[in-house]
C-alpha positions as CSV (number, residue, x, y, z in Angstrom):
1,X,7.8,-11.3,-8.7
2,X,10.7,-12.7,-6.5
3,X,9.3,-15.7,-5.8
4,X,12.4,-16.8,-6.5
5,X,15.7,-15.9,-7.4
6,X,16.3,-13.7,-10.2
7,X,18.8,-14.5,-13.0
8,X,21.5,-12.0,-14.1
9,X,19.8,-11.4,-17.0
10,X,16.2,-10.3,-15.8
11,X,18.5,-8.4,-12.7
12,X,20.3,-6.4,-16.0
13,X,16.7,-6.0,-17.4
14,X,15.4,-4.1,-14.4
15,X,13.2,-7.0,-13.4
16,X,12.7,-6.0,-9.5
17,X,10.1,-6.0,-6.7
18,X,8.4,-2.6,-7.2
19,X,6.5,-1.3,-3.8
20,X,4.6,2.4,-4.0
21,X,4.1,3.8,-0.7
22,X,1.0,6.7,0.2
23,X,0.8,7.8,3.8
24,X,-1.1,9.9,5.7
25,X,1.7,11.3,8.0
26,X,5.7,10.2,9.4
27,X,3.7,7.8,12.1
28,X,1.7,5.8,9.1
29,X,5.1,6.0,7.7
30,X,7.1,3.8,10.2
31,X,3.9,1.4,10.1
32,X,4.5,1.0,6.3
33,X,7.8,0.4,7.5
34,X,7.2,-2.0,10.2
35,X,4.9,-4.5,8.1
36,X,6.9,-4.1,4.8
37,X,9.9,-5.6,6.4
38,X,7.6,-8.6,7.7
39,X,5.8,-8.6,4.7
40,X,9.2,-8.4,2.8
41,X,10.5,-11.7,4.6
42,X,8.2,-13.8,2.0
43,X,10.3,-12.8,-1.2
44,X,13.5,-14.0,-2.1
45,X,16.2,-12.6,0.2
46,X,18.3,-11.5,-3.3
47,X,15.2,-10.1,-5.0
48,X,16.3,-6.4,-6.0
49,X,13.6,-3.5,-4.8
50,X,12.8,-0.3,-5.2
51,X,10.4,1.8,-2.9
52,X,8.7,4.7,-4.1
53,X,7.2,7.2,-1.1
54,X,4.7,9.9,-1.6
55,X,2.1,11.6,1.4
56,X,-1.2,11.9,1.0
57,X,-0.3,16.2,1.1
58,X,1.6,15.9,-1.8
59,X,-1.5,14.4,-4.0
60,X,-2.4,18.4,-3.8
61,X,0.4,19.2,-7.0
62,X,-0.5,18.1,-9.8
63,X,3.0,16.9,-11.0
64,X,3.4,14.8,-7.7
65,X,0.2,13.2,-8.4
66,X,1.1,12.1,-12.0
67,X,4.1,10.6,-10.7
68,X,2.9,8.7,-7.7
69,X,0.3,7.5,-9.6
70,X,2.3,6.1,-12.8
71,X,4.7,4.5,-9.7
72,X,1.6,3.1,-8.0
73,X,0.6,1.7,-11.3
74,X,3.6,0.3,-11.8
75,X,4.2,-1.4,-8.1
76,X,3.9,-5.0,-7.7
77,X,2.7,-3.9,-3.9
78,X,0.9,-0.5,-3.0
79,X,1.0,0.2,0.4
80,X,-1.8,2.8,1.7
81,X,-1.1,4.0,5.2
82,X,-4.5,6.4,6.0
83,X,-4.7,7.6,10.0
84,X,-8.3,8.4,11.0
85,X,-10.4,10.4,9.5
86,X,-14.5,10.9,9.0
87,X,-13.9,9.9,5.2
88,X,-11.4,9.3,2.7
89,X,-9.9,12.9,1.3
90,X,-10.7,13.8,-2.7
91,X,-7.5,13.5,-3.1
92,X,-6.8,9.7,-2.6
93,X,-10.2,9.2,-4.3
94,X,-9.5,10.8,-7.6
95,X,-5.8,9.2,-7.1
96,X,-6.4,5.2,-6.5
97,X,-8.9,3.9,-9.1
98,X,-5.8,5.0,-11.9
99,X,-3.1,4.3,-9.4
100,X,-4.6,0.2,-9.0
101,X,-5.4,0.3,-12.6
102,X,-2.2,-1.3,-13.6
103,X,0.2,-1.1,-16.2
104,X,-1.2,-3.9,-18.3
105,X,1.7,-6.0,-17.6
106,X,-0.3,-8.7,-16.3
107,X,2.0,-8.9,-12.9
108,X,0.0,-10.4,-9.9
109,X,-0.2,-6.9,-7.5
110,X,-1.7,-6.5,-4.1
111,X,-3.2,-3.1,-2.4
112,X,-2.3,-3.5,1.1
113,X,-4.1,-0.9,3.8
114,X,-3.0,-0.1,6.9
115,X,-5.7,2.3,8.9
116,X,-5.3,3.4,12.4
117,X,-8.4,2.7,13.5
118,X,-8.3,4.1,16.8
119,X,-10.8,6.4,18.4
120,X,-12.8,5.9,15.1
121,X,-16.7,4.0,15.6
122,X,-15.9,0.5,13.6
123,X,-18.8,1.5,11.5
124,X,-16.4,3.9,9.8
125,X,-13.6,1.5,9.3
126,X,-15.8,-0.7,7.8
127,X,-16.7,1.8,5.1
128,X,-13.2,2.4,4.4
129,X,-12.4,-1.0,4.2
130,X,-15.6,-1.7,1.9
131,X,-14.6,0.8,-0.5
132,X,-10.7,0.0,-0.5
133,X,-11.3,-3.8,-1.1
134,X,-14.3,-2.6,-4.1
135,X,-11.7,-1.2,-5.5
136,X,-8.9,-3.5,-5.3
137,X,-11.3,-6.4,-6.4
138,X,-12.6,-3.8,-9.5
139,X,-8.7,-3.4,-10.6
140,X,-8.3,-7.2,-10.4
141,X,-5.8,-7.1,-7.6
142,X,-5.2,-9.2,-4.3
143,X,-6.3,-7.2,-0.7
144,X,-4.9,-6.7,2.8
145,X,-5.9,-4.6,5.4
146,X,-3.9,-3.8,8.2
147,X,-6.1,-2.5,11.5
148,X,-4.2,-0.9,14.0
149,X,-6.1,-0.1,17.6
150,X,-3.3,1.1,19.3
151,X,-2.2,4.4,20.8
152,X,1.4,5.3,18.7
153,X,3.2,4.6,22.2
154,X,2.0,1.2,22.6
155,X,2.5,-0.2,18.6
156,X,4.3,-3.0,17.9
157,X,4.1,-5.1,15.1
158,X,2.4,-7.6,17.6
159,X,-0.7,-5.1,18.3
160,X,-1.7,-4.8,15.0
161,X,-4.6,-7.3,13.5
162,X,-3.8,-8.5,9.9
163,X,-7.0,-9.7,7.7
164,X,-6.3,-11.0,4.4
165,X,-10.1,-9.7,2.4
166,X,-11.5,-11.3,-0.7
């Protein structure tokens, strides 16, 4: 989607660059928005968008988590934007495997992960990133992982490692 520029009539159709956004907190928040602008730079500069934003916390009501998850569903990109943490919560487990299921549209998606990874053993991270790019791959969809070792004060978008997974 917005590979290129859209016509007037797929712009009046609501054809648009859909991005659902889950984050841990406001700091994995600003990362989401420091690497979707970069990551934004590769579409058409006239491609239409629409950003949906949901935290992790408000997976906890059930309405919220419908909704998020029909949006994720729905979103050409998913960004998931976890700080560190001994394992992924229930929550975002019960919420991702129907939230990268798709809408059956047949649209080419990606699941792109950031994870502040620091102060966490890499054999952690790894896990994470195991089960994130399982699922991604079992829901048919492309994988990035953002790893960011930084302390908050020192981020840039310079100090964060990008790795595009199979």
């Amino acid at each position: 989607m917005c590979a290129r520029k859209l016509n007037d009539a797929e712009i009046a159709a609501g054809e648009r660059l859909r991005i659902a956004v889950l984050h841990a907190d406001k700091p994995a928040a600003n990362r989401v928005k420091e690497i979707s602008s970069r990551v934004l730079q590769n579409f058409h500069p006239g491609c239409p968008v629409s950003i949906h934003w949901w935290s992790v916390e408000s997976l906890n009501d059930k309405e919220l988590f419908e909704t998020s998850r029909q949006a994720a569903a729905e979103a050409d990109l998913l960004f998931l934007a976890l700080n560190t943490s001994v394992e992924l919560s229930p929550e975002v487990k019960n919420w991702l495997p129907a939230a990268l299921a798709g809408n059956g549209s047949g649209r080419r998606r990606a699941l792109i992960v950031l994870l502040d990874t620091r102060d966490v053993p890499r054999a952690w991270h790894s896990q994470v990133e195991r089960y994130l790019r399982n699922q991604a791959s079992s829901a048919g969809i492309d994988y990035f992982m953002y790893l960011d070792r930084r302390s908050p004060s020192a981020r840039g978008l310079t100090d964060v490692e990008e790795r595009g997974l199979p």
